[in-house]
C-alpha positions as CSV (number, residue, x, y, z in Angstrom):
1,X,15.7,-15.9,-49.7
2,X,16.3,-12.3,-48.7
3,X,13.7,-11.3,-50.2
4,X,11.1,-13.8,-48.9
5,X,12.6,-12.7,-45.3
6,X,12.1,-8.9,-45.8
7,X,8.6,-9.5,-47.0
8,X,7.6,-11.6,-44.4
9,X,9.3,-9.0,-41.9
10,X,7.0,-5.9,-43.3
11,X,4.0,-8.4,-43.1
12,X,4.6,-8.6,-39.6
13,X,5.3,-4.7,-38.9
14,X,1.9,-3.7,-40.9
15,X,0.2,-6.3,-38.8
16,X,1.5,-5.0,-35.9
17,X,0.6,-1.5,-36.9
18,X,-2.7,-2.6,-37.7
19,X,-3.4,-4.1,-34.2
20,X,-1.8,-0.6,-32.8
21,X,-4.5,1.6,-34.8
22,X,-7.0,-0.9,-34.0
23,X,-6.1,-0.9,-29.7
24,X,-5.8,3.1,-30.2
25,X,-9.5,3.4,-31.7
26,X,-10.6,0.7,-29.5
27,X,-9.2,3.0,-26.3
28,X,-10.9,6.3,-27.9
29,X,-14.2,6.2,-25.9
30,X,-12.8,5.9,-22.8
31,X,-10.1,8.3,-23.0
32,X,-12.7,11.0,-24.6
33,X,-15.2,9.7,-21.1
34,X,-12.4,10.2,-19.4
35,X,-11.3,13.6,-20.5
36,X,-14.5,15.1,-20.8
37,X,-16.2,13.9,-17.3
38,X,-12.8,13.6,-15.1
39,X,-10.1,15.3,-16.6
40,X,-11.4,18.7,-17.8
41,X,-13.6,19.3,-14.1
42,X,-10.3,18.7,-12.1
43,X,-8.2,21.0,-14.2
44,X,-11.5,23.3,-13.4
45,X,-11.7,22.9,-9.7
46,X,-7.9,23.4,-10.3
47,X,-8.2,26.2,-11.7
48,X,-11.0,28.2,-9.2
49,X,-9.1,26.9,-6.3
50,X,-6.2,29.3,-7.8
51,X,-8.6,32.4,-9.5
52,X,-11.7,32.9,-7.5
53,X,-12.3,35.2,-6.2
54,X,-8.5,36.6,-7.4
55,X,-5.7,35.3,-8.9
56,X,-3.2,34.0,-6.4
57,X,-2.9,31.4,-3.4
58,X,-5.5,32.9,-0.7
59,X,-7.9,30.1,-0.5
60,X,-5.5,27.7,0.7
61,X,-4.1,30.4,2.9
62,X,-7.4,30.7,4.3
63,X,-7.4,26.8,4.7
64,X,-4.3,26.1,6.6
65,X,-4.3,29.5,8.7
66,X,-8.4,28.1,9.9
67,X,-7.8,26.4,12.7
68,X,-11.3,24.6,12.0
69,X,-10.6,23.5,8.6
70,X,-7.5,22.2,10.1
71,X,-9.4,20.0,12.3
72,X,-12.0,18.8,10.6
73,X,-9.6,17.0,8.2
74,X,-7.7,15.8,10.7
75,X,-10.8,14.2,12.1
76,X,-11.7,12.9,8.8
77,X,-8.5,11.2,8.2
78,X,-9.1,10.0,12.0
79,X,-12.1,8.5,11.7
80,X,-11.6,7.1,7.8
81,X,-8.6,5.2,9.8
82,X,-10.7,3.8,12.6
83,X,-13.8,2.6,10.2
84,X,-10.6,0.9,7.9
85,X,-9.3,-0.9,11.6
86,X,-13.3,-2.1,12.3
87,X,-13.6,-3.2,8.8
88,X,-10.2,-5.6,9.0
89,X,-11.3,-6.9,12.1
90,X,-14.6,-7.9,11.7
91,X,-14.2,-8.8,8.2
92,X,-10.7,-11.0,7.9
93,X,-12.7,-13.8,10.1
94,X,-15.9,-13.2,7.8
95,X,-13.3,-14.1,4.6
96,X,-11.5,-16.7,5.8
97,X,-15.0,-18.4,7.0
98,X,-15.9,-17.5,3.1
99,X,-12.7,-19.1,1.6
100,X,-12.6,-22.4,3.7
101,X,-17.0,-23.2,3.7
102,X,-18.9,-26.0,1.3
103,X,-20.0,-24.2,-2.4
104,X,-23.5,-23.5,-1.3
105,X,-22.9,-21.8,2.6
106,X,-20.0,-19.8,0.7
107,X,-22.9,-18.5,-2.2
108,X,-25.1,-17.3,1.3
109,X,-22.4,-15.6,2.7
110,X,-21.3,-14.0,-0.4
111,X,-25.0,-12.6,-0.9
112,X,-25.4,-11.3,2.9
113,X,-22.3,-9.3,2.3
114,X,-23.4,-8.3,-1.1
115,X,-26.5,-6.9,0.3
116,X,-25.7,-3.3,1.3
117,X,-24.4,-3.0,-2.1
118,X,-28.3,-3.7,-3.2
119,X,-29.7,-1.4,-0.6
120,X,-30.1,2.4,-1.0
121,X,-27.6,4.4,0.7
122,X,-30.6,6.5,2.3
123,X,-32.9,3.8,3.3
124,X,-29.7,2.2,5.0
125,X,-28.7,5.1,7.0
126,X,-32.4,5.6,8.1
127,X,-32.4,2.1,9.3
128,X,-29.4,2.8,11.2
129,X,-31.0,6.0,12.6
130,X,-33.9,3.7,13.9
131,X,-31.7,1.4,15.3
132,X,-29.1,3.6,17.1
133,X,-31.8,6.2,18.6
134,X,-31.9,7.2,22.1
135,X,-35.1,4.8,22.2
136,X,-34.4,2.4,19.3
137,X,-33.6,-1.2,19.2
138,X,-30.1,-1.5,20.4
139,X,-30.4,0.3,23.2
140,X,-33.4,-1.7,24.2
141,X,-31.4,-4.8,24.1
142,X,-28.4,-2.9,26.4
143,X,-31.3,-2.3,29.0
144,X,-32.9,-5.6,29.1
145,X,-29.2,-6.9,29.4
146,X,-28.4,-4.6,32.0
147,X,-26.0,-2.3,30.2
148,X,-27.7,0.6,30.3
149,X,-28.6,3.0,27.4
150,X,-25.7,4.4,25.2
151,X,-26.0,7.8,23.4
152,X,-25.3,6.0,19.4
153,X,-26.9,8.6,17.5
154,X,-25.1,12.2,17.3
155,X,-22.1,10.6,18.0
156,X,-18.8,9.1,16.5
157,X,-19.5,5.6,17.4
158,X,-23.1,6.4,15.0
159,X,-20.9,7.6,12.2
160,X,-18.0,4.7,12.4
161,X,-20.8,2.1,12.6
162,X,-22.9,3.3,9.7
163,X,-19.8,4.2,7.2
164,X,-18.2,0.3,8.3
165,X,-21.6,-1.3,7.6
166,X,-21.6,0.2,4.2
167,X,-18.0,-0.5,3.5
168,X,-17.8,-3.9,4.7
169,X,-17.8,-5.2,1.6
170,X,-15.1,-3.4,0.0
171,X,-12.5,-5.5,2.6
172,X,-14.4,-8.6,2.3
173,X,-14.2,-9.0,-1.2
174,X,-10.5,-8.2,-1.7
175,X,-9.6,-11.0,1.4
176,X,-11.8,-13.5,0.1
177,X,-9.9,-13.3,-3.5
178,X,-6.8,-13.8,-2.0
179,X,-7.5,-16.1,0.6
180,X,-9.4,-18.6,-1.8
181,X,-6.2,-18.8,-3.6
182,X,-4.0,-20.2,-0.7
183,X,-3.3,-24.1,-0.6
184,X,-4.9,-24.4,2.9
185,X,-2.2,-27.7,3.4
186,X,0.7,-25.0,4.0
187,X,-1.0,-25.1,7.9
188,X,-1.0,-28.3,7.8
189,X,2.4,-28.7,6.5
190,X,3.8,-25.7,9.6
191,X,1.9,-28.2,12.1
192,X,3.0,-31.4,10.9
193,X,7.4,-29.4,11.3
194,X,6.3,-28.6,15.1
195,X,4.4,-25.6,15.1
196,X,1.2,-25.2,17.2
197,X,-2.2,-24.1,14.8
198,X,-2.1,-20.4,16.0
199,X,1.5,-20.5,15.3
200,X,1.3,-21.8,11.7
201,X,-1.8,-19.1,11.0
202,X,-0.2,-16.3,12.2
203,X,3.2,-16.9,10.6
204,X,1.8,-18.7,7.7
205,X,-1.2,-18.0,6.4
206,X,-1.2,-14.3,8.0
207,X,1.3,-12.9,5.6
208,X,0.2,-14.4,2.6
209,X,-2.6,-12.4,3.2
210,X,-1.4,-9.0,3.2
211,X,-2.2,-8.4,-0.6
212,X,-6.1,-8.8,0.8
213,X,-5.1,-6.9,3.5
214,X,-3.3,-4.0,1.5
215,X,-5.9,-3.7,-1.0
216,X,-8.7,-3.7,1.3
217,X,-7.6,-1.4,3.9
218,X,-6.8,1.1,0.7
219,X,-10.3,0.6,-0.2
220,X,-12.0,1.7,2.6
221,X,-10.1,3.9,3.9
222,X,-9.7,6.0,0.4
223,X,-14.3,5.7,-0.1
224,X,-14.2,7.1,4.1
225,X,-13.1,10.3,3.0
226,X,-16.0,11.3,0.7
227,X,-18.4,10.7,2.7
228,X,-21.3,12.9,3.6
229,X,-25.0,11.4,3.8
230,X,-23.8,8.8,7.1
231,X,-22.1,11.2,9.2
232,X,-24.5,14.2,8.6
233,X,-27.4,12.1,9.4
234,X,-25.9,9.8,12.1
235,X,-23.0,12.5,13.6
236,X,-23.6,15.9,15.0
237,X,-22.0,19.3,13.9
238,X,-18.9,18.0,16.2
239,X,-18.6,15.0,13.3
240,X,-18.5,16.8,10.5
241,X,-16.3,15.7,7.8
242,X,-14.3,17.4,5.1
243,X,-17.1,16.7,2.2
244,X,-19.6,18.7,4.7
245,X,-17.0,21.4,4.6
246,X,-16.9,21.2,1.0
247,X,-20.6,21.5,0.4
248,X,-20.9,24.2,2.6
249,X,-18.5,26.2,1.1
250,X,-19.8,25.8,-2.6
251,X,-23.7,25.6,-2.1
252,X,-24.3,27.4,1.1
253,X,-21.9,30.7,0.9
254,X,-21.1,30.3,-2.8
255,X,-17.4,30.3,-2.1
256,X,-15.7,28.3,-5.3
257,X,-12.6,29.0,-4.7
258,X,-12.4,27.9,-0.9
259,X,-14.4,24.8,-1.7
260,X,-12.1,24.0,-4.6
261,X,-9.2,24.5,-2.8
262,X,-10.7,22.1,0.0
263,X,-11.1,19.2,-2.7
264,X,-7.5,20.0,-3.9
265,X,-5.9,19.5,-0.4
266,X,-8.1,16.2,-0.4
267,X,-7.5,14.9,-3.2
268,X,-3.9,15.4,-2.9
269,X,-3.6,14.0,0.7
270,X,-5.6,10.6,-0.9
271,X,-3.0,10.4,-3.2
272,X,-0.4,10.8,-0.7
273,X,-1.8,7.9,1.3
274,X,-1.9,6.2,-1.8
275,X,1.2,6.3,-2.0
276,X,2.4,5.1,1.5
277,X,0.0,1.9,0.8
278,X,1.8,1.1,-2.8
279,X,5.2,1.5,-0.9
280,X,4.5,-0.6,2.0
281,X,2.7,-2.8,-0.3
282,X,5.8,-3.3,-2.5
283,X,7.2,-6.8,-3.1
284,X,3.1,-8.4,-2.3
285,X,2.0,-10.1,-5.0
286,X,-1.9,-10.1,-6.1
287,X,-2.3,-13.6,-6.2
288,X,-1.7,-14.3,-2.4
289,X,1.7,-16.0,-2.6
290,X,3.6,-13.1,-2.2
291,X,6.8,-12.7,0.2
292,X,5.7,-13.1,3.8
């Protein structure tokens, strides 16, 4: 009987092994991608942030003591904030339309937001170009309404507009999957104990939500910072962004270790915010029915 147990016990440990070599050569590829086209450039950018063009800690002496380097990532933070806010706004109510319509409306809706996905960054920005120019479209529709024309192009307002038209579906997406999960009779059930439909959404179904919200917002606002094309083509030299710093530094003056030391102090800020989001975002559970 002891015998039949111990063999039966190392027929379980040499399967189990056998599925551990088998994950661990399964894994392989990707960890070699990984380490070869992720891993290794980091530790290089690392590296020249730190060597070039001397061994020690002057380029990000040089980045904190410039008062413009300074600002500019403060304005990209800034603005990577405010395309997050307009994305959440505009597309919660796109989402929740999304989670609550019939099969086939919810299949258009779902390709309309999809569609920027299947467009070309550059033809998209053009478009918007067309569209926000002193003479374009928009502002022909402002006249005819009386508005007046608006300077869009060269300006903020350009950039945030382009970079949340391209982004939109990066908060839509993450809403929609959470809200399609949520048993839409909990409103119901908060109206039927008293409370008034705004009531019941904004104490109900708001927070159960937030993972949508959370992931979303994290999304967005992590993609805004690496973005170059939109506001160099839709901004002005007063809208420059961190990334146009970047490539400035690295293909214009040829200045490795300054534009390294620019991507370090992004990349670690991201992860910083990254942070803050998984904290806040502690105790939300993926599937929507988190605490509220």
């Amino acid at each position: 009987m002891t015998t039949a147990i111990l063999t039966a016990d190392g027929e379980r440990a040499l399967r189990a092994r056998s599925s551990g070599d088998a994950s661990a050569i399964t894994l392989f590829p990707a960890l070699a991608f990984m380490a070869a086209f992720f891993v290794y450039p980091l530790c290089d950018i690392l590296w020249k942030s730190v060597s070039q063009p001397r061994l020690g800690m002057q380029n990000y002496v040089w980045f904190f003591t410039n008062d413009v380097n300074v600002a500019v990532s403060l304005r990209t933070f800034w603005t990577a904030l405010i395309v997050s806010v307009v994305c959440l706004v505009l597309a919660y109510p796109y989402a929740y339309v999304m989670s609550t319509a019939r099969p086939r409306m919810r299949i258009l809706l779902l390709a309309i937001v999809l569609t920027p996905l299947w467009t070309s960054l550059m033809v998209r920005t053009l478009a918007w170009i067309v569209l926000l120019q002193d003479t374009g479209v928009i502002n022909d529709v402002l006249e005819r309404l009386g508005i007046g024309r608006l300077q869009l192009i060269r300006t903020t307002t350009g950039v945030i507009i382009g970079m949340a038209q391209m982004l939109m579906p990066f908060m839509v997406l993450p809403l929609y999957s959470v809200m399609s999960k949520i048993d839409g009779n909990l409103q119901l059930a908060a109206q039927s104990l008293g409370a008034r439909p705004s009531v019941a959404f904004w104490r109900v179904y708001v927070p159960l939500t937030k993972p949508g919200i959370f992931a979303g917002t994290l999304t967005v606002f992590v993609l805004s910072l690496g973005f170059y094309i939109i506001p160099a083509l839709l901004g002005s030299p007063r809208n420059t962004m961190i990334s146009a710093m970047i490539q400035q530094q690295v293909s214009g003056l040829l200045q490795w270790g300054r534009g390294s030391a620019m991507g370090v102090v992004l990349l670690i800020s991201t992860l910083l915010v990254v942070a803050v989001f998984m904290r806040l975002s502690r105790g939300l559970r993926l599937d929507g029915v988190g605490r509220p």
